[in-house]
DRENPA-3360 file (N, C-alpha, C; in nm, 2 decimals, always signed):
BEGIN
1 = XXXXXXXX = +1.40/-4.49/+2.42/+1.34/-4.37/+2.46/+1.44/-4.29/+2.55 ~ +1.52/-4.39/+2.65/+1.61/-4.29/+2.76/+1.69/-4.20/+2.65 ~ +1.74/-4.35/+2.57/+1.86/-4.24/+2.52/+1.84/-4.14/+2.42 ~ +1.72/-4.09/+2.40/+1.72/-4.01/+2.26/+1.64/-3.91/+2.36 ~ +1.59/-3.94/+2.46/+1.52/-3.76/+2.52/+1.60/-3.75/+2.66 ~ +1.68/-3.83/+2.72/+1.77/-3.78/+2.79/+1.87/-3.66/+2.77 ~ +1.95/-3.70/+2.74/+2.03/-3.59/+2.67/+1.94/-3.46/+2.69 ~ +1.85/-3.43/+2.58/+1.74/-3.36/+2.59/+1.76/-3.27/+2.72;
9 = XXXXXXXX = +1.67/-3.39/+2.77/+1.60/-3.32/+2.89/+1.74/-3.30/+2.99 ~ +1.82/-3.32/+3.04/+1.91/-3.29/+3.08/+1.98/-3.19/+3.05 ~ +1.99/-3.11/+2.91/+2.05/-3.01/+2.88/+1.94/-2.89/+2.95 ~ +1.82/-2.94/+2.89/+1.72/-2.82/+2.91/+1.70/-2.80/+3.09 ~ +1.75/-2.90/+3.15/+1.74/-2.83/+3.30/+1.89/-2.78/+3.35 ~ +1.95/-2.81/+3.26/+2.12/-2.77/+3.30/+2.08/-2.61/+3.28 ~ +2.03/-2.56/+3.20/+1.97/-2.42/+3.14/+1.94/-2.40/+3.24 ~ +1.87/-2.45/+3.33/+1.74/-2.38/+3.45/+1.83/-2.38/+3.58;
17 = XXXXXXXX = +1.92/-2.48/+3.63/+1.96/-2.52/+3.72/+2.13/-2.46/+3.72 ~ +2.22/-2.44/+3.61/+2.33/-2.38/+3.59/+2.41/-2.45/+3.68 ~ +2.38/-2.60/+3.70/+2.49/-2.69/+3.74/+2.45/-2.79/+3.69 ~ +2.58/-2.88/+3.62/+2.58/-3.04/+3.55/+2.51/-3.10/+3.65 ~ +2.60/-3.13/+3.77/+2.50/-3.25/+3.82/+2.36/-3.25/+3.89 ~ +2.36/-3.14/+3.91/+2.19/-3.08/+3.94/+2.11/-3.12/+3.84 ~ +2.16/-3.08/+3.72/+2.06/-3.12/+3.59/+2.04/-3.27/+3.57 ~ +2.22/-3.33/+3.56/+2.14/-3.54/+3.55/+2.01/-3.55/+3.64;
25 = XXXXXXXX = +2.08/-3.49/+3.79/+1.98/-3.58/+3.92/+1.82/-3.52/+3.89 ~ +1.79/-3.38/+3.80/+1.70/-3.37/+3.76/+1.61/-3.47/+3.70 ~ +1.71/-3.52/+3.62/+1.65/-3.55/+3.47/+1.65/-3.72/+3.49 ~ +1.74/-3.75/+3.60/+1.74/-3.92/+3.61/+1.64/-3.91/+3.70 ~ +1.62/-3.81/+3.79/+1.44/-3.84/+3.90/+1.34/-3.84/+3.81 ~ +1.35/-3.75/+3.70/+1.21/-3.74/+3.63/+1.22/-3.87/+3.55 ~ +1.31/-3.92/+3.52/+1.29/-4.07/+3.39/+1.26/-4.18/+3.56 ~ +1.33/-4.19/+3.67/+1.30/-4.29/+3.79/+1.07/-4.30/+3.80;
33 = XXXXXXXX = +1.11/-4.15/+3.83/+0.90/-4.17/+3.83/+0.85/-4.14/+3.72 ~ +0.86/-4.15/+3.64/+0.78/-4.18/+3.53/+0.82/-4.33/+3.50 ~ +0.94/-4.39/+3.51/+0.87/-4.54/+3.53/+0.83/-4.59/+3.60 ~ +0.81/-4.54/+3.71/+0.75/-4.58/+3.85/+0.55/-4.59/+3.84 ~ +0.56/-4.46/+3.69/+0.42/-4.48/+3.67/+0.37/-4.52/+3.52 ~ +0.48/-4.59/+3.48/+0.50/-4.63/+3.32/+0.35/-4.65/+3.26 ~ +0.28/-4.74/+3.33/+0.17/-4.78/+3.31/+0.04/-4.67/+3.29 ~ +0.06/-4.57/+3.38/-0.05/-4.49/+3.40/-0.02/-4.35/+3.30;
41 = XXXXXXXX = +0.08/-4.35/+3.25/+0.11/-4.24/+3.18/+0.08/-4.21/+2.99 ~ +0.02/-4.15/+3.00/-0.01/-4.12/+2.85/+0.06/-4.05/+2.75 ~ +0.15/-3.96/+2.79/+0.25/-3.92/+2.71/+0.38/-3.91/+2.80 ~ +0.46/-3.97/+2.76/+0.57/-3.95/+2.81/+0.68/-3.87/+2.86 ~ +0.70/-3.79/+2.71/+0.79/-3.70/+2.70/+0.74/-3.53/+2.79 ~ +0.63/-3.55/+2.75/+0.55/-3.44/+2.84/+0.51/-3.45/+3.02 ~ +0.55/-3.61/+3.02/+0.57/-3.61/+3.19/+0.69/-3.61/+3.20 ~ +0.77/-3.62/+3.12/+0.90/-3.60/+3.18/+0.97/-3.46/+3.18;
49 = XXXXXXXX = +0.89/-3.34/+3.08/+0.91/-3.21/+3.11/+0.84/-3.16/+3.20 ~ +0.75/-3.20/+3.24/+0.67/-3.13/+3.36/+0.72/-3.18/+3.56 ~ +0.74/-3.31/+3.51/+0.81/-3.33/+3.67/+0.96/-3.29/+3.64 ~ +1.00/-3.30/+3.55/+1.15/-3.23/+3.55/+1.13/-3.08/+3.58 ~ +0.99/-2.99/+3.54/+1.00/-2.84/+3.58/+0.97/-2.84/+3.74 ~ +0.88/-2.93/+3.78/+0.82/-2.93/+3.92/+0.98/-2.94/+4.05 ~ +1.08/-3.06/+3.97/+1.19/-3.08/+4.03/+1.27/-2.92/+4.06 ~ +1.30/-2.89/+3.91/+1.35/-2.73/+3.92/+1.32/-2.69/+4.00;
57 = XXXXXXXX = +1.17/-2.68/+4.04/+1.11/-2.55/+4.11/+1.15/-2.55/+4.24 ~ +1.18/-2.71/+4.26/+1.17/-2.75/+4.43/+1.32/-2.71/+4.45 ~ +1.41/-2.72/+4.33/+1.55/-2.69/+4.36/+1.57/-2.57/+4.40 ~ +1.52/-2.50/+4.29/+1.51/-2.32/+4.35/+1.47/-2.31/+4.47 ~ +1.37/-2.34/+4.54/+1.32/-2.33/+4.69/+1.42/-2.35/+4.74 ~ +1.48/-2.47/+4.73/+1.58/-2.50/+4.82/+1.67/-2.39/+4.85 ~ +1.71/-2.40/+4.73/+1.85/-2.29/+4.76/+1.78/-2.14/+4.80 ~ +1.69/-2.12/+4.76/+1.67/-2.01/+4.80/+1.62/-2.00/+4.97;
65 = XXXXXXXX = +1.61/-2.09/+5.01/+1.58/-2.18/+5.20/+1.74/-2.12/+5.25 ~ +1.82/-2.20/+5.16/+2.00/-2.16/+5.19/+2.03/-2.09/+5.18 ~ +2.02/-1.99/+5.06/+2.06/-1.79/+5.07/+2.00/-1.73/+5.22 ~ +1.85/-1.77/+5.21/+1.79/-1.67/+5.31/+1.84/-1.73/+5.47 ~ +1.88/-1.80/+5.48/+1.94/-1.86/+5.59/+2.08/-1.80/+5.62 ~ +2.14/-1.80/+5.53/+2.26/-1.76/+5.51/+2.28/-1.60/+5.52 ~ +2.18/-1.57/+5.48/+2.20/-1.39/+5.51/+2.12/-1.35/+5.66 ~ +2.03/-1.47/+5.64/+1.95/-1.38/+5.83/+2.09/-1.41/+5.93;
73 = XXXXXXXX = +2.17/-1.56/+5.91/+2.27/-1.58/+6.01/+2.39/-1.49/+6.03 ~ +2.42/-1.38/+5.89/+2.52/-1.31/+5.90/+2.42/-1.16/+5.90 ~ +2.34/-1.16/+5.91/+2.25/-1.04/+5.97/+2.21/-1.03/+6.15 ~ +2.18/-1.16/+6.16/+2.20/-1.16/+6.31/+2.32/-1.13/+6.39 ~ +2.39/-1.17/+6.37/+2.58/-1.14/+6.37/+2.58/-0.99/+6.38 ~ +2.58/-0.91/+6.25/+2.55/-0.76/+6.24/+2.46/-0.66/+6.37 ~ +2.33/-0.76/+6.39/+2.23/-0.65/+6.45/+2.29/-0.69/+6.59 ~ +2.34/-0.80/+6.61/+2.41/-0.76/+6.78/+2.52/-0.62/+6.80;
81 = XXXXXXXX = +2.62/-0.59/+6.65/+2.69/-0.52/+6.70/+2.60/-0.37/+6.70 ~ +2.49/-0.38/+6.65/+2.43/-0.26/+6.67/+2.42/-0.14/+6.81 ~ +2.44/-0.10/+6.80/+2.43/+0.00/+6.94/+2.28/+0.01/+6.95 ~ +2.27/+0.15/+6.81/+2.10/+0.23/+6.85/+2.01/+0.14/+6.79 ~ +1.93/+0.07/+6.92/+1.82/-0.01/+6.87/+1.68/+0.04/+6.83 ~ +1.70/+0.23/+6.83/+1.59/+0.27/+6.74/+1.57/+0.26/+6.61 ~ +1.69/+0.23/+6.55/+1.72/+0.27/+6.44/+1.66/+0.12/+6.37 ~ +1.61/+0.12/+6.27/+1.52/+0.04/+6.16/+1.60/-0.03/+6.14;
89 = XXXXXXXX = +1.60/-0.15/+6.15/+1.69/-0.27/+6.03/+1.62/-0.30/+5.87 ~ +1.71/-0.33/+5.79/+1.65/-0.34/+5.66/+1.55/-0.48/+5.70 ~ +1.66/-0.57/+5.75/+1.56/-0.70/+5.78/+1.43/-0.72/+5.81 ~ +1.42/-0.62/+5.90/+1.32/-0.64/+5.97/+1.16/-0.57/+5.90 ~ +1.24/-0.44/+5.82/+1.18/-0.33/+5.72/+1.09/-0.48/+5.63 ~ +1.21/-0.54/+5.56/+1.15/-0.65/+5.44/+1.09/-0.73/+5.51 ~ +1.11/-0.79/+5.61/+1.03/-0.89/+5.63/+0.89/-0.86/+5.68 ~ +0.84/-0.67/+5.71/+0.76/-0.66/+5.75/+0.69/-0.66/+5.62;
97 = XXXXXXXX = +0.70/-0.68/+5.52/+0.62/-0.63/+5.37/+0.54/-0.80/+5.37 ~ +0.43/-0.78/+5.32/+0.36/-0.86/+5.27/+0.41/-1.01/+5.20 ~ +0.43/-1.10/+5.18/+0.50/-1.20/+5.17/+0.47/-1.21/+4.96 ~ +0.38/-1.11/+4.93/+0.32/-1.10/+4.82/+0.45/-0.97/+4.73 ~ +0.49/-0.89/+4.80/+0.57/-0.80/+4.81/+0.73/-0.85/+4.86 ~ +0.77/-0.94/+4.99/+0.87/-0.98/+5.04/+0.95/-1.07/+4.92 ~ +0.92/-1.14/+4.87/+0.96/-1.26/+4.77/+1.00/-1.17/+4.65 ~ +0.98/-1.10/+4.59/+1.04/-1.05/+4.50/+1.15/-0.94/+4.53;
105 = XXXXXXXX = +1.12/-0.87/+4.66/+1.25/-0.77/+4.67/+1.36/-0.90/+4.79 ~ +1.34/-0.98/+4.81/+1.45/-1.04/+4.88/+1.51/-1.13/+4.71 ~ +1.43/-1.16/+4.63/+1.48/-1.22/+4.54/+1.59/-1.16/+4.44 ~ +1.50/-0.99/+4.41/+1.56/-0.93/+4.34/+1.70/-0.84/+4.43 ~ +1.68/-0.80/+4.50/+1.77/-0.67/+4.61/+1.88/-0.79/+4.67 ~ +1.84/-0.92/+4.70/+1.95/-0.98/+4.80/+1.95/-1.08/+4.73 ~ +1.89/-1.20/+4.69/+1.96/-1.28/+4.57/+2.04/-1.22/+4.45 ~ +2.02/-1.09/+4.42/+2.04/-1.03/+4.30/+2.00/-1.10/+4.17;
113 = XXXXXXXX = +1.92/-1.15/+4.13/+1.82/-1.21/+4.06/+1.81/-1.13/+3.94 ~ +1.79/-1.11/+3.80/+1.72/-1.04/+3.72/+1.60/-1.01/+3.74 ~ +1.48/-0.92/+3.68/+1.36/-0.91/+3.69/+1.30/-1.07/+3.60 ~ +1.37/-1.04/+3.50/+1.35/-1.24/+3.42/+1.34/-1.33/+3.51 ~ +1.42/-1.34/+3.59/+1.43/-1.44/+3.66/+1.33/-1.45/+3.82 ~ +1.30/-1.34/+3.86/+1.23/-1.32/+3.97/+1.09/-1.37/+3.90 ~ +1.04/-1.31/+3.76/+0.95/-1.36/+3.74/+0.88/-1.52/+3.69 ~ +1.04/-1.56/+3.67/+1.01/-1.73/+3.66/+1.01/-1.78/+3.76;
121 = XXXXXXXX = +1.09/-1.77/+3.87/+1.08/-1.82/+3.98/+0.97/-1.82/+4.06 ~ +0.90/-1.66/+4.05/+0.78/-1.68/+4.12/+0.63/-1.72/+4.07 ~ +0.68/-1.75/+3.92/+0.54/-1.75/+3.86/+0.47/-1.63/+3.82 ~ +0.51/-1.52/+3.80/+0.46/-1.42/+3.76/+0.45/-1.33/+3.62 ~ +0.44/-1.22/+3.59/+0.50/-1.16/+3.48/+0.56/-1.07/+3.54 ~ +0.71/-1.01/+3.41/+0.80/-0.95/+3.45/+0.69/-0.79/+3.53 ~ +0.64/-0.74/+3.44/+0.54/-0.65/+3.46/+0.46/-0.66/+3.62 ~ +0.44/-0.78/+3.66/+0.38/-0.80/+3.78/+0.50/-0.76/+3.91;
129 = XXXXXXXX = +0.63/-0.83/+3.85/+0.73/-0.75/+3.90/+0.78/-0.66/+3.94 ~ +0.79/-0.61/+3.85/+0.82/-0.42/+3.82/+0.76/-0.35/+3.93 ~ +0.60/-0.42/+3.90/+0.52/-0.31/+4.03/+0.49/-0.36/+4.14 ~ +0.54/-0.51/+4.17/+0.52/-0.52/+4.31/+0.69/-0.44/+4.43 ~ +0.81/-0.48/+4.29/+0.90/-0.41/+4.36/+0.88/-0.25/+4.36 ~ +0.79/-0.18/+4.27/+0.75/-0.03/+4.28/+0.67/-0.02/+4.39 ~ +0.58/-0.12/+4.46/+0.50/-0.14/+4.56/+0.59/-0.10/+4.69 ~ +0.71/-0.21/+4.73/+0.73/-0.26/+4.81/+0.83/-0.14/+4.85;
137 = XXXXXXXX = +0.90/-0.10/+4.70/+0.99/+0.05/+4.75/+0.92/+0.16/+4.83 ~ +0.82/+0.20/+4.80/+0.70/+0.28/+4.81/+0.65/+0.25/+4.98 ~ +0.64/+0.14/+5.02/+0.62/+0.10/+5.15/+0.72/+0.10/+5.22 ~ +0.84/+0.07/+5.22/+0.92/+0.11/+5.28/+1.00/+0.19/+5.30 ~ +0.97/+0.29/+5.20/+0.97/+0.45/+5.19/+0.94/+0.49/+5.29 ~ +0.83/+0.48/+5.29/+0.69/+0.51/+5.41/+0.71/+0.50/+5.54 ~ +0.77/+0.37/+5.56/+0.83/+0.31/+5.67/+0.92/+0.41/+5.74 ~ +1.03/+0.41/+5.64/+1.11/+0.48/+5.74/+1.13/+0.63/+5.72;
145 = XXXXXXXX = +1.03/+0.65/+5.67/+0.99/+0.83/+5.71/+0.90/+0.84/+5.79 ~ +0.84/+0.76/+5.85/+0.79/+0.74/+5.98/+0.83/+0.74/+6.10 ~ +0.99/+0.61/+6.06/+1.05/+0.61/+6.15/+1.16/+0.69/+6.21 ~ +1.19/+0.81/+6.08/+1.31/+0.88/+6.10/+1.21/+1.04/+6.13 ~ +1.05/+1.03/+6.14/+1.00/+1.13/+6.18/+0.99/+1.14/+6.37 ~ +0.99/+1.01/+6.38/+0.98/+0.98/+6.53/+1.16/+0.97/+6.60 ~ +1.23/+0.96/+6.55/+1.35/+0.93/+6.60/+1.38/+1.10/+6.62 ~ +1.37/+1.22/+6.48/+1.42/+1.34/+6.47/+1.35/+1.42/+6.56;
% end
């Protein structure tokens, strides 16, 4: 069985993951617990696509823990050299948006993500996309015509 749906499954998270060894360590955790639960399992190949997607997902978090880390620590850097601290940061603009709204414009605008991709990652449809980033533009519009009404 390893050797006729490995392969397999290992290509198919190489697809999702766009690194080789990302995808083995995928695909050799998902064949590790599913023997771990040999016994208890009723189809196999179907636990092995489903904790292999669960793995993906967690891998995406990850990295996506690393980008947003990586850009607040070279955004912090930036907002010190700021002088006018009236003036709006984008940072601070997105992170004030709804976390329902936040996740797709930091996905799309600052991971540079496709709309495809924003919508697998978060579980959504592309369409749900479209209008939460139509949302979030809209709000932050708002934002700083607010803020550039009070500043002027």
């Amino acid at each position: 069985m390893f050797r006729s749906l490995y392969p397999r499954l290992a290509g198919w998270c190489r697809r999702l993951v766009d690194d080789d060894g990302t995808a083995h360590e995928i695909a050799a955790e998902a064949f590790t617990r599913l023997w771990a639960r040999w016994t208890k399992v009723d189809e196999p190949t179907g636990f092995l696509y489903v904790t292999a997607a669960n793995l993906v997902r967690d891998h995406w978090r990850k990295m996506e823990r690393e980008r947003r880390a990586l850009r607040f620590a070279g955004r912090r850097e930036s907002e010190r050299q700021t002088v006018d601290g009236d003036d709006p940061s984008v940072r601070l603009l997105v992170t004030s948006l709804p976390e329902r709204l936040r996740d797709p414009v930091l996905l799309y605008y600052f991971a540079d993500l496709p709309v495809r991709e924003v919508a697998a990652r978060l579980g959504r449809s592309e369409g749900t996309v479209k209008s939460d980033l139509h949302t979030a533009r809209e709000l932050l519009r708002a934002t700083l015509g607010e803020s550039h009404d009070r500043i002027g």
